[in-house]
N, C-alpha and C positions, 0 to 999 in steps of 0.2 A: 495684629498685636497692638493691642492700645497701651499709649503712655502712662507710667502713673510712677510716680514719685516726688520728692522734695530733693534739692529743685529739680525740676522736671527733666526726666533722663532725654538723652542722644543717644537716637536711632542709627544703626548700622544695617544692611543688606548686605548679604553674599550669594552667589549661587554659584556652586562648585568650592566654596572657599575663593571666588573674585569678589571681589565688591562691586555693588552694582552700580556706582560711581564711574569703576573703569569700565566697563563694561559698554558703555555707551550707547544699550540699546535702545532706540527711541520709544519700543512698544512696551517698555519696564519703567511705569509711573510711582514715584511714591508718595502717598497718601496724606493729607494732613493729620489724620486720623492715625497717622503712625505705620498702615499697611503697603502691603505692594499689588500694583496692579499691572497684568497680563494680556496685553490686549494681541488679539489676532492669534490664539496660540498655535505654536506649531512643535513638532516633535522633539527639536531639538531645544524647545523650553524643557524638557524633564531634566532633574536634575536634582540634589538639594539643595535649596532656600534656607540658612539662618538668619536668624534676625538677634543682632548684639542691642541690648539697652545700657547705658551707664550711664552715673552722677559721681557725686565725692561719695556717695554713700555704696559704692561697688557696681558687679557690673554682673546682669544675666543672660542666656540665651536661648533660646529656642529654636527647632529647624524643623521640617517637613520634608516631605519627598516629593514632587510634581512628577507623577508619569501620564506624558503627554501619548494617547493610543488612537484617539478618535480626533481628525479636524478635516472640515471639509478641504476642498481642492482651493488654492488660490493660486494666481498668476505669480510667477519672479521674476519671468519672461514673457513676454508678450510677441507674436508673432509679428514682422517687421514687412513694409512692401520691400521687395528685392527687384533687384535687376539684373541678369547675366547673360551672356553671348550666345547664341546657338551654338552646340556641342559641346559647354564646358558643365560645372558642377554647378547647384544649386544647393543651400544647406535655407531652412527656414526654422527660425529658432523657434522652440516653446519648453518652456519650464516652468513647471509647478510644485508645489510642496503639497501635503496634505498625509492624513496617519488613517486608514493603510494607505502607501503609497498608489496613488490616484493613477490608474491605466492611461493609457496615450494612443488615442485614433487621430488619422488623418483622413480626413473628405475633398475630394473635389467634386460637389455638386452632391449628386446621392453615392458614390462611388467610391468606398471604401479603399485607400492607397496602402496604407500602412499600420500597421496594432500590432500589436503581441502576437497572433496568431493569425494577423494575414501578410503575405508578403508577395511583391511583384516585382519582376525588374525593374531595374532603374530606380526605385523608391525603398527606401532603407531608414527606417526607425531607427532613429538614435538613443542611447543608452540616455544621453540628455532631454530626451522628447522631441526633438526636433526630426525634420524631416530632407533627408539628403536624397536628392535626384541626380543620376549622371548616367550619361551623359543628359544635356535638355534638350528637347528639341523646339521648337517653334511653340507644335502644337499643347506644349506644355503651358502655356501661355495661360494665366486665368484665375480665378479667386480659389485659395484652399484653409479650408478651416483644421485647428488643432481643439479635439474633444478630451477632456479631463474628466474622468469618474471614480468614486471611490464607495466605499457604502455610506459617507454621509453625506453625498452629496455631487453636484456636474455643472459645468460650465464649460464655455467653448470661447472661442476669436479666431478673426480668418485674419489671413495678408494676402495682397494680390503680386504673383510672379509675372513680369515685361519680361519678354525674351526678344532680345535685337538680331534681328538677320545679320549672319558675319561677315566683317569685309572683306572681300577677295580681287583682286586686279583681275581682270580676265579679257582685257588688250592688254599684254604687255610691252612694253618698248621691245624694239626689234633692233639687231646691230645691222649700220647701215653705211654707206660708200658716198660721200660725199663731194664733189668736186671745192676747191678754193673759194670764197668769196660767195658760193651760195649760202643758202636758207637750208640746215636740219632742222627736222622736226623728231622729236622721242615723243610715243604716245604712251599714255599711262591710264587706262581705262580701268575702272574698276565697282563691281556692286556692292552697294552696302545698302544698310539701311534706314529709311528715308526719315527716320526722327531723330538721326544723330547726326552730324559734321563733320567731316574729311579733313585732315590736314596733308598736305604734300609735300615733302622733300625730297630734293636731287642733291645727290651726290656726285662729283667725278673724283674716281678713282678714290673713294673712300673721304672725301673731304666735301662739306655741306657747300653749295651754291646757293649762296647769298645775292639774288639779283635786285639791279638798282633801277631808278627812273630812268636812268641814261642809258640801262647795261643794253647789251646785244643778246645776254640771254635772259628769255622773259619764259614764266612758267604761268601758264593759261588756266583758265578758270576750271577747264575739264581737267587739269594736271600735267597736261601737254608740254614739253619742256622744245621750247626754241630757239634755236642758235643763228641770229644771221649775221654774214659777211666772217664766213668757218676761214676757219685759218690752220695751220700745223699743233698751235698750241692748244686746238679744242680736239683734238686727237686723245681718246683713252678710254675707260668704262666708267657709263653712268647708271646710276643707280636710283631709280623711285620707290622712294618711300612713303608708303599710305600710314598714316597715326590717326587711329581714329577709337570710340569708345565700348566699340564693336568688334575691335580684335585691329590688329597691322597688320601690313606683308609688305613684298619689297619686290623686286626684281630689277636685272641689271641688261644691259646690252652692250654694244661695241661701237662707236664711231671713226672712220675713218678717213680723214681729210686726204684729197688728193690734186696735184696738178693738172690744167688742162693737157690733154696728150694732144698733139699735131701729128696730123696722118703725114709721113713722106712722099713727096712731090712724083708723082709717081713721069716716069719715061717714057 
């Protein structure tokens, strides 16, 4: 719509009856020339567009109808690298707009996981595009691309899934009999996986072990938890706790301080 009047009218936009002031869309330019411009259209540009002109001398309008039917596929979502534990979920986002709504395949490699009309365990096509695996295993591990088509047009992007070996203790501390004034040892073995970091905490009796440079209980680089010069007050259940980004786990044992027994002098 071009300007023309004395003095020269004030242009208004609406679409739906908003203004496209409020509206805030950044891909809704307007014109020197008085017009509006639409860039990147997408479906939910249809709609009606009026356009108000006024001066002191009154005020006119005009409107049209945009019905948006045909636009190629574009990203909104892009697929992300992910990371998650051996056996838990994996969700890999993709979202696209386009008119008709643009179909949704997943590949890993030539190998077809997920679409409208293929379906495999564990790989589930999200109503979002995206694509949910559960459980994951290891071997899930690797580049997968998300494919967009529609009739006017296709486009694709991959993300790559890291899958972490889970942590597991598998020496667990053992409960154990102690005599007085010896060395306990609590061992706390555990596999996990070799690009992530271990953290360890002991517990006794449900309360963290805080050891110091001084202390008598020192907790070893393998996770090892050592008591020496055991007394009555290091009597109770301790518990190792693995924290790591691979998954925790914990397990507990029994320590039990004891006196030296003296055999009777025998006759």
């Amino acid at each position: 719509m071009a300007e023309s009047g004395v003095p020269l009218p004030t242009l208004q936009w609406y679409k739906d009856a908003i203004s496209i002031s409020k509206l805030q869309n950044p891909r809704y330019k307007m014109l020197s020339s008085g017009g509006l411009r639409i860039q990147k259209l997408r479906p939910e540009d249809s709609g009606i567009f009026q356009c108000f002109a006024s001066n002191e001398g009154g005020e006119i309008q005009t409107y049209t109808y945009l019905d948006v039917t045909n636009v190629v596929p574009a990203f909104t979502q892009l697929p992300v690298d992910t990371t998650v534990t051996d056996g838990m979920m994996a969700v890999l986002r993709c979202e696209v707009s386009g008119a008709p709504k643009p179909a949704i395949t997943w590949r890993r490699g030539k190998h077809i996981l997920a679409s409208g009309s293929v379906r495999i365990p564990r790989f589930m096509l999200l109503e979002s595009g995206g694509l949910q695996i559960a459980p994951v295993f290891i071997q899930d591990a690797g580049n997968y691309t998300c494919y967009a088509a529609n009739t006017e047009g296709s486009l694709n992007a991959s993300a790559v899934l890291t899958v972490w070996n889970r942590t597991s203790i598998v020496n667990p501390p053992e409960d154990r009999v102690v005599i007085k004034g010896t060395t306990a040892t609590l061992r706390c073995g555990a596999t996990h996986d070799p690009r992530i970091a271990l953290r360890y905490v002991w517990k006794k009796d449900n309360a963290v072990i805080t050891p110091s440079s001084s202390s008598r209980v020192v907790v070893e680089k393998d996770g090892s938890l050592l008591i020496s010069q055991t007394w009555s007050g290091d009597i109770g259940d301790y518990t190792c706790e693995i924290v790591s980004e691979g998954g925790n786990d914990s397990r507990t044992a029994r320590l039990e301080v004891i006196s030296t027994v003296s055999c009777p002098d025998s006759k």
